[in-house]
PDB file of N, CA, C, O and CB in Angstrom:
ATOM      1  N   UNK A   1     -28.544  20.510  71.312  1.00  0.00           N
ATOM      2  CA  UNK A   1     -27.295  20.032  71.891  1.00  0.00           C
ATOM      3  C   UNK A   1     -27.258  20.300  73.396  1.00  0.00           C
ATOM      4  O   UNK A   1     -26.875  19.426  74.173  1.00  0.00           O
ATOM      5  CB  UNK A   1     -26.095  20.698  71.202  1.00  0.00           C
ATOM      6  N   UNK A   2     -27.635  21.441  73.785  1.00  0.00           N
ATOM      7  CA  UNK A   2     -27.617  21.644  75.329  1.00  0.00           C
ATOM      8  C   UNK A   2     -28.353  20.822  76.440  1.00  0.00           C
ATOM      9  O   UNK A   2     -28.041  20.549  77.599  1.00  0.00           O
ATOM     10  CB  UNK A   2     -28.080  22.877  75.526  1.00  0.00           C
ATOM     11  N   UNK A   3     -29.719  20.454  75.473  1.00  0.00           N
ATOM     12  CA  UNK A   3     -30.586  19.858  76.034  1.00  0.00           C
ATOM     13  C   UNK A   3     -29.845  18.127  76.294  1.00  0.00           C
ATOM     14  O   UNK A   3     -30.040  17.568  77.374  1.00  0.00           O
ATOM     15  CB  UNK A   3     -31.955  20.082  75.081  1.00  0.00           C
ATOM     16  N   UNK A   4     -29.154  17.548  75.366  1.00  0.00           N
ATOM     17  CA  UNK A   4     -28.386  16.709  76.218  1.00  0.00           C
ATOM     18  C   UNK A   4     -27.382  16.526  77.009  1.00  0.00           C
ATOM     19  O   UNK A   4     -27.268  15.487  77.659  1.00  0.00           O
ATOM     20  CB  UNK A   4     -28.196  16.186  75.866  1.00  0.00           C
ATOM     21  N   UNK A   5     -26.586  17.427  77.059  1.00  0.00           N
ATOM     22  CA  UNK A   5     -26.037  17.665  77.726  1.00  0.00           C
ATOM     23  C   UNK A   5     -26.181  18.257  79.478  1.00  0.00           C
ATOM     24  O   UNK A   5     -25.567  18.103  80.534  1.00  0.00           O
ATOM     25  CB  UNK A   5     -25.661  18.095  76.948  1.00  0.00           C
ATOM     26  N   UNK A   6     -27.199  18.884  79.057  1.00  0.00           N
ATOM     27  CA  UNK A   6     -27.709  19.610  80.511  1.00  0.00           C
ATOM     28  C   UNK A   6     -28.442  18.180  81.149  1.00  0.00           C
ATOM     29  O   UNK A   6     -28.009  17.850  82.253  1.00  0.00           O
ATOM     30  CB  UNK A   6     -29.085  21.228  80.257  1.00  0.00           C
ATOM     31  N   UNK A   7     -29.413  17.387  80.605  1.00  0.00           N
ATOM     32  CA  UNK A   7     -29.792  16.214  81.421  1.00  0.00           C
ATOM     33  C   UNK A   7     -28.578  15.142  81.852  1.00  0.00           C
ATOM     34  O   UNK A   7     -28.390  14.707  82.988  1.00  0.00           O
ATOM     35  CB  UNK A   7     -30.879  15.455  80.585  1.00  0.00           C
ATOM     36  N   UNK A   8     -27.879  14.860  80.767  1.00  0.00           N
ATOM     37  CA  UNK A   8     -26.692  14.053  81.696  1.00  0.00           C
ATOM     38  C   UNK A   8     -25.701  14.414  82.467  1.00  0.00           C
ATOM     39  O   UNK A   8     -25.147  13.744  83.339  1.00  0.00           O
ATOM     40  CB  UNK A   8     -25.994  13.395  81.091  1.00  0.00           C
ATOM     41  N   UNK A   9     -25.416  15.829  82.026  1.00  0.00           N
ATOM     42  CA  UNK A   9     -24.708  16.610  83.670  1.00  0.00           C
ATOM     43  C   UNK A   9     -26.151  16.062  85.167  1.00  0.00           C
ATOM     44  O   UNK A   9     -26.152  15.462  86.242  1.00  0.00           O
ATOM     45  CB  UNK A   9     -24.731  19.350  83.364  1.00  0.00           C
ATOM     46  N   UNK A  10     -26.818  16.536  84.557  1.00  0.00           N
ATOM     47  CA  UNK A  10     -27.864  16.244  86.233  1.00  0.00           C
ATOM     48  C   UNK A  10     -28.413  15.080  86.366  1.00  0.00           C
ATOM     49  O   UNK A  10     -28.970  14.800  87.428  1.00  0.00           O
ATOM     50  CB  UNK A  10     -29.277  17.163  86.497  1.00  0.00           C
ATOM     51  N   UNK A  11     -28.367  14.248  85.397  1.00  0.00           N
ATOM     52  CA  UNK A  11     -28.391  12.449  86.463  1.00  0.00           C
ATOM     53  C   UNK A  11     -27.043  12.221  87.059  1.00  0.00           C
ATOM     54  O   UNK A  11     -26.928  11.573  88.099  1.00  0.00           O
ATOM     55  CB  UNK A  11     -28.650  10.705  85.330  1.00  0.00           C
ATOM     56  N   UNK A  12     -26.045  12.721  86.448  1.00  0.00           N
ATOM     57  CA  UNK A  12     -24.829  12.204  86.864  1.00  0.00           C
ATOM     58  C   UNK A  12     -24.177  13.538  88.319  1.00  0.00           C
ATOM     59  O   UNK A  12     -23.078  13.344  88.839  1.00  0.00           O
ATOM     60  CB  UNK A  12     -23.729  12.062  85.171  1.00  0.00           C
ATOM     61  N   UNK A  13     -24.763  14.345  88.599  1.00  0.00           N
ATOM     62  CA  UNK A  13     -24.975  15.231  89.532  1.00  0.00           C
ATOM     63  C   UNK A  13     -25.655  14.623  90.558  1.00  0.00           C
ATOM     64  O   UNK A  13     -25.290  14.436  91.719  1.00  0.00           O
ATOM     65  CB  UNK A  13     -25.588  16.306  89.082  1.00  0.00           C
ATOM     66  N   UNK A  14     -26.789  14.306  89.954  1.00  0.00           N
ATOM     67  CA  UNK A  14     -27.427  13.705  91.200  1.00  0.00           C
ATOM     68  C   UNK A  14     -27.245  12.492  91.636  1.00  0.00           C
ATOM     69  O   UNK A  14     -27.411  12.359  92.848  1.00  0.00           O
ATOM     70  CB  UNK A  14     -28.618  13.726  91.158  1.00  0.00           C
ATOM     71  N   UNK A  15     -26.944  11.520  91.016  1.00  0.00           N
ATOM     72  CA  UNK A  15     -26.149  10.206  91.504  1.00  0.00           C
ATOM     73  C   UNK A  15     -24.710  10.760  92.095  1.00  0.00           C
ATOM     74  O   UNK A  15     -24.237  10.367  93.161  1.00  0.00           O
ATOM     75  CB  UNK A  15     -25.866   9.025  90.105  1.00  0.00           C
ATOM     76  N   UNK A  16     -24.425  11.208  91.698  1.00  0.00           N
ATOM     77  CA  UNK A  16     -22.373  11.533  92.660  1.00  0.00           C
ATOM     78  C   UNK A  16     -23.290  11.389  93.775  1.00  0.00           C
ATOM     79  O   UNK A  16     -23.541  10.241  94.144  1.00  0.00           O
ATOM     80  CB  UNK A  16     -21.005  13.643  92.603  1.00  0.00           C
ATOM     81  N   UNK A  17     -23.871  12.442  94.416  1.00  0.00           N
ATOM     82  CA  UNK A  17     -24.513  13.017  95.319  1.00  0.00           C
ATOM     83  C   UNK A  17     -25.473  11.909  96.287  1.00  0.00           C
ATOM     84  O   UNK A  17     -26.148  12.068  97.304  1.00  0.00           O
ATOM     85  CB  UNK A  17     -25.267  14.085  94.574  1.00  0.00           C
ATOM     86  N   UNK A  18     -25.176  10.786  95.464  1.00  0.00           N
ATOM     87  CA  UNK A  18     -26.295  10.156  95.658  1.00  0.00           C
ATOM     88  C   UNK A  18     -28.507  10.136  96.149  1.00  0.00           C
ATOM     89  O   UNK A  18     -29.136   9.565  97.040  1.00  0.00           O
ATOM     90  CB  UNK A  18     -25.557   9.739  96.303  1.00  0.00           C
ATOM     91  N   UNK A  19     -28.761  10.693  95.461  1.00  0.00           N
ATOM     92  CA  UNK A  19     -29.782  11.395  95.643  1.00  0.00           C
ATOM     93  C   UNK A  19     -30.647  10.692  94.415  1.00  0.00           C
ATOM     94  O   UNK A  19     -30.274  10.280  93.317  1.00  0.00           O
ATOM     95  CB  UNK A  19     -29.466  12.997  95.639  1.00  0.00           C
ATOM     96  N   UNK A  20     -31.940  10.721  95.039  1.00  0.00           N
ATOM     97  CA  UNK A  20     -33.107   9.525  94.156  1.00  0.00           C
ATOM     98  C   UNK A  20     -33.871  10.821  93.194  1.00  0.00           C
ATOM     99  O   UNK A  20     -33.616  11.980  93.521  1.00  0.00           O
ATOM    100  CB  UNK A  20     -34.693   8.408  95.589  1.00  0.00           C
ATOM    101  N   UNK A  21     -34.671  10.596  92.181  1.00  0.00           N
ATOM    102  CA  UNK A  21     -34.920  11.746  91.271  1.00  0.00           C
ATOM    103  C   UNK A  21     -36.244  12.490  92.429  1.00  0.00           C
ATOM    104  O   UNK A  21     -36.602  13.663  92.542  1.00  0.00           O
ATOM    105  CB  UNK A  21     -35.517  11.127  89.349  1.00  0.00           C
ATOM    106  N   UNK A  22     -36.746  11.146  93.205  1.00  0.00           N
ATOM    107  CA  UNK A  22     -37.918  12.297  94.654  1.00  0.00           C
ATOM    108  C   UNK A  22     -37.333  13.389  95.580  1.00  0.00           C
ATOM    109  O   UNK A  22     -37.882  14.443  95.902  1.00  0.00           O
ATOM    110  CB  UNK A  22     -38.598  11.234  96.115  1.00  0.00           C
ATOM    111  N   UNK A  23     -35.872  12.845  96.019  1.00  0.00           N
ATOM    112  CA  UNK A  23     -35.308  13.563  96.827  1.00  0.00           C
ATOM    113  C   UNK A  23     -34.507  14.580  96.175  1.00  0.00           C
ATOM    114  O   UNK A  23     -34.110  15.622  96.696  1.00  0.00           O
ATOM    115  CB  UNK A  23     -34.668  12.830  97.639  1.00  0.00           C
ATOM    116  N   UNK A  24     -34.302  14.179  94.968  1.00  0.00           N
ATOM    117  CA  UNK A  24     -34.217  16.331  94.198  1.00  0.00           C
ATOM    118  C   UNK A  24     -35.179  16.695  94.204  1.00  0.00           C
ATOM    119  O   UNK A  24     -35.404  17.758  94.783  1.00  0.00           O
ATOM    120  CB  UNK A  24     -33.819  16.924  92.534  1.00  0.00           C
ATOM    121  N   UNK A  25     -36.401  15.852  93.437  1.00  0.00           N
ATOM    122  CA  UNK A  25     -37.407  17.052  93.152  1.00  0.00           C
ATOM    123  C   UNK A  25     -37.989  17.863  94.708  1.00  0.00           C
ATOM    124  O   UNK A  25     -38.175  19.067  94.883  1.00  0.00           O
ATOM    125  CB  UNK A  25     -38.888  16.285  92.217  1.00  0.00           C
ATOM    126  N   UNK A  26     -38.213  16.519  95.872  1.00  0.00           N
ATOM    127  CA  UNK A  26     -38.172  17.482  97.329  1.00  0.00           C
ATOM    128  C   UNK A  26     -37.505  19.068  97.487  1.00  0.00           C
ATOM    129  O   UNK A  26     -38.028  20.131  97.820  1.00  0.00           O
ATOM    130  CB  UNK A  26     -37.252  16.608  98.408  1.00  0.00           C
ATOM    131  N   UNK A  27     -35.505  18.559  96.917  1.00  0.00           N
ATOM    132  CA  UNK A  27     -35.069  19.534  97.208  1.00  0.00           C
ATOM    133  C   UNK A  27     -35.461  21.187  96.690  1.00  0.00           C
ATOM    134  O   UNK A  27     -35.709  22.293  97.169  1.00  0.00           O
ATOM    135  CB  UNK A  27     -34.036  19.128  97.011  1.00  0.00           C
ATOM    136  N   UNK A  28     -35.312  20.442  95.282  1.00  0.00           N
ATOM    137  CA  UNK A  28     -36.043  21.944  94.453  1.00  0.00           C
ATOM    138  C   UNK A  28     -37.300  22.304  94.421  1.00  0.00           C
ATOM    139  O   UNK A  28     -37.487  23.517  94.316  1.00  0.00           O
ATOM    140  CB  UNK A  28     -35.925  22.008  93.054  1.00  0.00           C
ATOM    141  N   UNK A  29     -38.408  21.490  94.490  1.00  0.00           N
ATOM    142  CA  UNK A  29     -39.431  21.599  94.627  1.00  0.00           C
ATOM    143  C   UNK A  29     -40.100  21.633  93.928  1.00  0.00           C
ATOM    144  O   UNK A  29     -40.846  22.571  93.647  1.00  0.00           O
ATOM    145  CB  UNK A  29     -39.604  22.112  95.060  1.00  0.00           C
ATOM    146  N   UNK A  30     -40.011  20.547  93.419  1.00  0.00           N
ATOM    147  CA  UNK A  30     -41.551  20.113  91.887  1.00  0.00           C
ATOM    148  C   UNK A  30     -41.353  18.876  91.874  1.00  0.00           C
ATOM    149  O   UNK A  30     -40.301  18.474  92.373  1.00  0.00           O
ATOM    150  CB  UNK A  30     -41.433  20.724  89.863  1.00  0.00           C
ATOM    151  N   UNK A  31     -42.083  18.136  91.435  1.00  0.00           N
ATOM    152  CA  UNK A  31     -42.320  16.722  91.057  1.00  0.00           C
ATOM    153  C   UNK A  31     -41.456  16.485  90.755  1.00  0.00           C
ATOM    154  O   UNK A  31     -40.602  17.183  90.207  1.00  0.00           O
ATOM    155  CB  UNK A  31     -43.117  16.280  90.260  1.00  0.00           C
ATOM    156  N   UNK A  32     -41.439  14.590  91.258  1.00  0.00           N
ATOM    157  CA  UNK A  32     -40.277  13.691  90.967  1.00  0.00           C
ATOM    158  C   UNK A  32     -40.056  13.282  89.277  1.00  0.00           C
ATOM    159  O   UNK A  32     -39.024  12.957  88.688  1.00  0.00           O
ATOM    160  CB  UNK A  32     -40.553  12.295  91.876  1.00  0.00           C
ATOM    161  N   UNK A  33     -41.873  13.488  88.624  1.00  0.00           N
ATOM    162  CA  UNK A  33     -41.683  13.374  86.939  1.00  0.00           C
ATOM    163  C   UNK A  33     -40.928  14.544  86.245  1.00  0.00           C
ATOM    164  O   UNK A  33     -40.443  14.518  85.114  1.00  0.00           O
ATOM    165  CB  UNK A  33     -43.177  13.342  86.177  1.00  0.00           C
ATOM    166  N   UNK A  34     -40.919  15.517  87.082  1.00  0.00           N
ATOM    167  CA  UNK A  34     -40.549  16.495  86.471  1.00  0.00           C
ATOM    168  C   UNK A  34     -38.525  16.245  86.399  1.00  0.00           C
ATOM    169  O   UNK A  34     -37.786  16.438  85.433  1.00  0.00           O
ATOM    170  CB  UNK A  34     -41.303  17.892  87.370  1.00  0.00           C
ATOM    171  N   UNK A  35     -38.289  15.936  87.315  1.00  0.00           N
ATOM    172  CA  UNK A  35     -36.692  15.659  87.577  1.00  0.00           C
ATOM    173  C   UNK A  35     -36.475  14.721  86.405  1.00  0.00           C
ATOM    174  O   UNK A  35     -35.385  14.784  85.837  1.00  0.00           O
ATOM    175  CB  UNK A  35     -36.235  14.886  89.199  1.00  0.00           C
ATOM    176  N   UNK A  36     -37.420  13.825  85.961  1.00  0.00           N
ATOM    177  CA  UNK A  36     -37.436  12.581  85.221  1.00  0.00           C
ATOM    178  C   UNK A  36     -37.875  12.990  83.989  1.00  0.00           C
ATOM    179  O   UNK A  36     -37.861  12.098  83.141  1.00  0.00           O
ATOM    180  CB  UNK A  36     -38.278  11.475  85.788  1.00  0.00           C
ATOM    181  N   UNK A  37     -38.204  13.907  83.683  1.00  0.00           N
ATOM    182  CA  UNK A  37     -38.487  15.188  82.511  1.00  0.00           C
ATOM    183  C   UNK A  37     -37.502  15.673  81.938  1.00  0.00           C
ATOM    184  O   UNK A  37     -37.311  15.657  80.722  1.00  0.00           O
ATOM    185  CB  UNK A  37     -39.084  16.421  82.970  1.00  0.00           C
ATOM    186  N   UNK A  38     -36.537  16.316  83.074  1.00  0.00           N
ATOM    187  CA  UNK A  38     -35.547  17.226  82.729  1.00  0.00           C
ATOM    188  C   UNK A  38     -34.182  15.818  82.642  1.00  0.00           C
ATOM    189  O   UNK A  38     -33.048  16.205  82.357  1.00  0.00           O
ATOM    190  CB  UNK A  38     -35.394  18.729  84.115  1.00  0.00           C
ATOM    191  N   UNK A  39     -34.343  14.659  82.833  1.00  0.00           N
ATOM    192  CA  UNK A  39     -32.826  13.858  82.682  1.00  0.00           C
ATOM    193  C   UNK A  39     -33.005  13.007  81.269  1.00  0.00           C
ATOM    194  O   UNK A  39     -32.132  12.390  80.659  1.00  0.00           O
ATOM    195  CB  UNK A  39     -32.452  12.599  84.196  1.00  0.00           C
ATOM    196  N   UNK A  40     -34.559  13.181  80.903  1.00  0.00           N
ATOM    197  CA  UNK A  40     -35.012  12.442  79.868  1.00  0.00           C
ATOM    198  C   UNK A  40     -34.292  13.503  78.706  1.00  0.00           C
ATOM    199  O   UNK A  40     -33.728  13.078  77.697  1.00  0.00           O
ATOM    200  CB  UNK A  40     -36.798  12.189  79.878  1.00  0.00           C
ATOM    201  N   UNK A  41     -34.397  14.670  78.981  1.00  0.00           N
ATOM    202  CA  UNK A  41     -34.512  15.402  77.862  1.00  0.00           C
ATOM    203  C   UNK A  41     -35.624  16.385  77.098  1.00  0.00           C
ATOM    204  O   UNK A  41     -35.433  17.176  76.174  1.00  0.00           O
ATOM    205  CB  UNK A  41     -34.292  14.614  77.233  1.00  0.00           C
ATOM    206  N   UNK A  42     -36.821  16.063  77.793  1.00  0.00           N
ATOM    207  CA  UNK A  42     -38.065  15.933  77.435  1.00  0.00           C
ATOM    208  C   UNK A  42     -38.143  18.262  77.612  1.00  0.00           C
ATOM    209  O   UNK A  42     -38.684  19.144  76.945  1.00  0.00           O
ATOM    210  CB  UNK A  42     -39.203  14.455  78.830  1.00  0.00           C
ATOM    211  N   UNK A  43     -37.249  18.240  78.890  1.00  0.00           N
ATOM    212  CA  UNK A  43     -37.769  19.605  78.801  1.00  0.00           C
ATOM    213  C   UNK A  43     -36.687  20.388  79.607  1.00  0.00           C
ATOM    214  O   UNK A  43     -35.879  19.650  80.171  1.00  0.00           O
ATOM    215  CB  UNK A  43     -39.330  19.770  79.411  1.00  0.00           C
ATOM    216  N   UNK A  44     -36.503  21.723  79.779  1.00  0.00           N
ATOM    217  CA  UNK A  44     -35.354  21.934  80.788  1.00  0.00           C
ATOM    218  C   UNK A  44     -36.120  23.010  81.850  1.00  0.00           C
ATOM    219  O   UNK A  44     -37.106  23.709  81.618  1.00  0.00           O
ATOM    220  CB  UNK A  44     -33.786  22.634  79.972  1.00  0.00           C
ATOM    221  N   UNK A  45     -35.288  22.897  83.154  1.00  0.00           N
ATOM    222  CA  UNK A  45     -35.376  24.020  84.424  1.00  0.00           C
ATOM    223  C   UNK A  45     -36.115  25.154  83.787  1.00  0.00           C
ATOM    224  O   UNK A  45     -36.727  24.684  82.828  1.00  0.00           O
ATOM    225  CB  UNK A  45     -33.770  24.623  85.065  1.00  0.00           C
ATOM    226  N   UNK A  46     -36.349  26.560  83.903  1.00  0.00           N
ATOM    227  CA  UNK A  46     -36.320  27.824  83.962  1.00  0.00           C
ATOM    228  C   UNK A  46     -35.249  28.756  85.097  1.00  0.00           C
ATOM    229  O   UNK A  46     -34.912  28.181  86.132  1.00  0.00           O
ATOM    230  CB  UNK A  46     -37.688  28.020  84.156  1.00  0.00           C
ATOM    231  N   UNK A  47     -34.956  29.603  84.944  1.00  0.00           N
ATOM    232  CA  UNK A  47     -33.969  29.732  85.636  1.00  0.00           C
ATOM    233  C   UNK A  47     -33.601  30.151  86.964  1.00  0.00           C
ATOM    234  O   UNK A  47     -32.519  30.436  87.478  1.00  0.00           O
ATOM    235  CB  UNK A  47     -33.538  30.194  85.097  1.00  0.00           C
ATOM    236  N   UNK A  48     -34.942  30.109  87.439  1.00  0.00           N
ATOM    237  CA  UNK A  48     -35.007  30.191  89.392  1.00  0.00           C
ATOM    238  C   UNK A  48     -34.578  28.558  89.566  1.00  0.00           C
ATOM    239  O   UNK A  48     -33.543  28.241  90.153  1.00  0.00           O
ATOM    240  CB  UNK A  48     -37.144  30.625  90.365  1.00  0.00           C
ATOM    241  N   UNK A  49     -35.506  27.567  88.980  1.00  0.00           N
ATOM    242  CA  UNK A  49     -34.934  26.284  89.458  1.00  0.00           C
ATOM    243  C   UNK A  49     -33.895  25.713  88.684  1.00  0.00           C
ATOM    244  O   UNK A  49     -33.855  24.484  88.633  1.00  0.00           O
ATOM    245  CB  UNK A  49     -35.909  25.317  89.561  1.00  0.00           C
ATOM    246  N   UNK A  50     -32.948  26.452  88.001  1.00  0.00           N
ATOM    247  CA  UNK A  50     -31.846  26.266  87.037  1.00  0.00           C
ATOM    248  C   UNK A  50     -30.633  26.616  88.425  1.00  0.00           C
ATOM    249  O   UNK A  50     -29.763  25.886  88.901  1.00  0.00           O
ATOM    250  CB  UNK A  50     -31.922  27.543  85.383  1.00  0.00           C
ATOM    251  N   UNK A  51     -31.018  27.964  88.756  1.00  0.00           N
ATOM    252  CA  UNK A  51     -30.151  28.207  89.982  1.00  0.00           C
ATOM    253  C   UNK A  51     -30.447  27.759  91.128  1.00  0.00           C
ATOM    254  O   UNK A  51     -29.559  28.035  91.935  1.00  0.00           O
ATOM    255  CB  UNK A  51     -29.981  29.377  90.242  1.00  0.00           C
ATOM    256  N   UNK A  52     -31.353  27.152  91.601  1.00  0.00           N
ATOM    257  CA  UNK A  52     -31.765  26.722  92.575  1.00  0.00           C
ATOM    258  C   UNK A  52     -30.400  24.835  92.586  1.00  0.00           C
ATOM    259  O   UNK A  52     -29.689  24.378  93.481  1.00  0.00           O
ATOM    260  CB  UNK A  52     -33.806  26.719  92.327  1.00  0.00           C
ATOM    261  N   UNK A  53     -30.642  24.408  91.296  1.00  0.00           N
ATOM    262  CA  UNK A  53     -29.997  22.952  91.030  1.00  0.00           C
ATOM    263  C   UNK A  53     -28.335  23.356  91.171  1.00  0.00           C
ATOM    264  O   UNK A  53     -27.659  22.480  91.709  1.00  0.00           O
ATOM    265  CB  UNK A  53     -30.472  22.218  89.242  1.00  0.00           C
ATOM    266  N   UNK A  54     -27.685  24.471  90.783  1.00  0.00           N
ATOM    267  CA  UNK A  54     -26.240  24.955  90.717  1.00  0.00           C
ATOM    268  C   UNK A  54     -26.254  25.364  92.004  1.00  0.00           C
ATOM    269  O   UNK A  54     -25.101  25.780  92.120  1.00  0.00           O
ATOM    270  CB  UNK A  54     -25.791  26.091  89.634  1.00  0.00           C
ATOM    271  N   UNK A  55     -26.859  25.555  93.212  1.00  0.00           N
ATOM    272  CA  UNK A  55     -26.777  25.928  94.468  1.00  0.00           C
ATOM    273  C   UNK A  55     -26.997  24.543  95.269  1.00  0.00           C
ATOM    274  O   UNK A  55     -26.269  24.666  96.253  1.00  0.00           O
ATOM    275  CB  UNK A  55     -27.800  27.089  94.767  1.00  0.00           C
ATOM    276  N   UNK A  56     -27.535  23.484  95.331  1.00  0.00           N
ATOM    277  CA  UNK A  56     -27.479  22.281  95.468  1.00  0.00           C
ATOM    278  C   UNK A  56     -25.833  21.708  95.288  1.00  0.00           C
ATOM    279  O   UNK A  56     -24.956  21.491  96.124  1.00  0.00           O
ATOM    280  CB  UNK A  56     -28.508  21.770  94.508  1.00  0.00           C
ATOM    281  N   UNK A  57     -25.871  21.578  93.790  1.00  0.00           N
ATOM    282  CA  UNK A  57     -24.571  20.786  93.586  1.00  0.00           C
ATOM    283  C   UNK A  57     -23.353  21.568  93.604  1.00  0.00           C
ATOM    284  O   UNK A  57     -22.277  20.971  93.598  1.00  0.00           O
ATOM    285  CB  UNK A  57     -24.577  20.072  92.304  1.00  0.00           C
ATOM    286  N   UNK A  58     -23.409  23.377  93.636  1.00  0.00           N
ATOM    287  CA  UNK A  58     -22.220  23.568  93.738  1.00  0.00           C
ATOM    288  C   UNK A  58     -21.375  23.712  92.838  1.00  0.00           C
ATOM    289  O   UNK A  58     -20.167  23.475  92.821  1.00  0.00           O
ATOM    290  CB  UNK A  58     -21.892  22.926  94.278  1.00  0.00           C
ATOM    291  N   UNK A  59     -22.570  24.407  91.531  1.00  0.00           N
ATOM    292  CA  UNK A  59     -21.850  23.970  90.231  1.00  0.00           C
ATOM    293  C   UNK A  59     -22.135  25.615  89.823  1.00  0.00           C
ATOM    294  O   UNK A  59     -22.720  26.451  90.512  1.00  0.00           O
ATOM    295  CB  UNK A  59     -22.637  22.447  89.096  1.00  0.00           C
ATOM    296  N   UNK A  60     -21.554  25.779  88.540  1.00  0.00           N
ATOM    297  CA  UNK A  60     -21.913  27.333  87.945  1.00  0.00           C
ATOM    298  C   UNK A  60     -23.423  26.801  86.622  1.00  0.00           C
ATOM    299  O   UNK A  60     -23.887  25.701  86.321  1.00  0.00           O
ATOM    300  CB  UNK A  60     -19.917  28.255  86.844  1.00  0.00           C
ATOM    301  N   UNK A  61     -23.733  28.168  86.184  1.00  0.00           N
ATOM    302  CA  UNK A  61     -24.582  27.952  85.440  1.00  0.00           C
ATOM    303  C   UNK A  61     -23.830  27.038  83.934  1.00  0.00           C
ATOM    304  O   UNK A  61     -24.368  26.091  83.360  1.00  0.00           O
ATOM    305  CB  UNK A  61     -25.264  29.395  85.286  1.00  0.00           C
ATOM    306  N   UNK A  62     -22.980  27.433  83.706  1.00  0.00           N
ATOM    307  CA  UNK A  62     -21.534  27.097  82.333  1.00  0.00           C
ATOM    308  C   UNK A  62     -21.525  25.812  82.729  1.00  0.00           C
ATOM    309  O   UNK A  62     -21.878  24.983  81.891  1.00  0.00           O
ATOM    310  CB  UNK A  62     -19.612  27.942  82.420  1.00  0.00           C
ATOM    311  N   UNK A  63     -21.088  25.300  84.200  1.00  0.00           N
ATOM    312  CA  UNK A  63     -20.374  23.919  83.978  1.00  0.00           C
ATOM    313  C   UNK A  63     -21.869  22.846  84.173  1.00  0.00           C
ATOM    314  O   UNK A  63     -21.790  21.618  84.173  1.00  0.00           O
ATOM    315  CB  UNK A  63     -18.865  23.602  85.397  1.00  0.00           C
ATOM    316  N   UNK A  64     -23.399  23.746  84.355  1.00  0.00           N
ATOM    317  CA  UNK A  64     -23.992  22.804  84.861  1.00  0.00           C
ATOM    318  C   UNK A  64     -24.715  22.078  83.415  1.00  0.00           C
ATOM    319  O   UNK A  64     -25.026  20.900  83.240  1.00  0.00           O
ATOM    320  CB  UNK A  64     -24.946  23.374  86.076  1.00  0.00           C
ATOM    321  N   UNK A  65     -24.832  23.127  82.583  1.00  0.00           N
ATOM    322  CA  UNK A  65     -25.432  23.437  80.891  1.00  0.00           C
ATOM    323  C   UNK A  65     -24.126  22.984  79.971  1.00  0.00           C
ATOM    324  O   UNK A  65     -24.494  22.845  78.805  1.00  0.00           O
ATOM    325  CB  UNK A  65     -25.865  25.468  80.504  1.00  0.00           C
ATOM    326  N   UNK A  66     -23.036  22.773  80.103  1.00  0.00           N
ATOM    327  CA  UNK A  66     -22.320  22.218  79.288  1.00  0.00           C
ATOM    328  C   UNK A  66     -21.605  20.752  79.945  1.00  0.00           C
ATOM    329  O   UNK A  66     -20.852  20.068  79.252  1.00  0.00           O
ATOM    330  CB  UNK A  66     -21.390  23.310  78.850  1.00  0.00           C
TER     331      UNK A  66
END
């Protein structure tokens, strides 16, 4: 359940923001498949780049995972 939820909080994070899945992965720093990984569902952050994405958008760990 988290796992969908946590990817459509962060396409829809990163579109508000307007931001392409290259220019997150730039921001955080891993591949653009990987951004396209984590909105698929396919896999999630760890939690340096979990907090790294809630320091970007400005979000808590709670509102970014639910």
């Amino acid at each position: 359940m988290m796992k969908i939820t946590f990817n459509e909080n962060l396409r829809t994070l990163r579109k508000s923001k307007g931001l392409t899945q290259k220019e997150l992965a730039e921001m955080v720093g891993v591949d653009q498949r990987t951004i396209s990984a984590w909105e698929k569902g396919i896999c999630e952050p760890g939690f340096q780049l979990l907090s790294h994405l809630c320091e970007i958008f400005n979000e808590t760990f709670d509102s970014i995972l639910t």
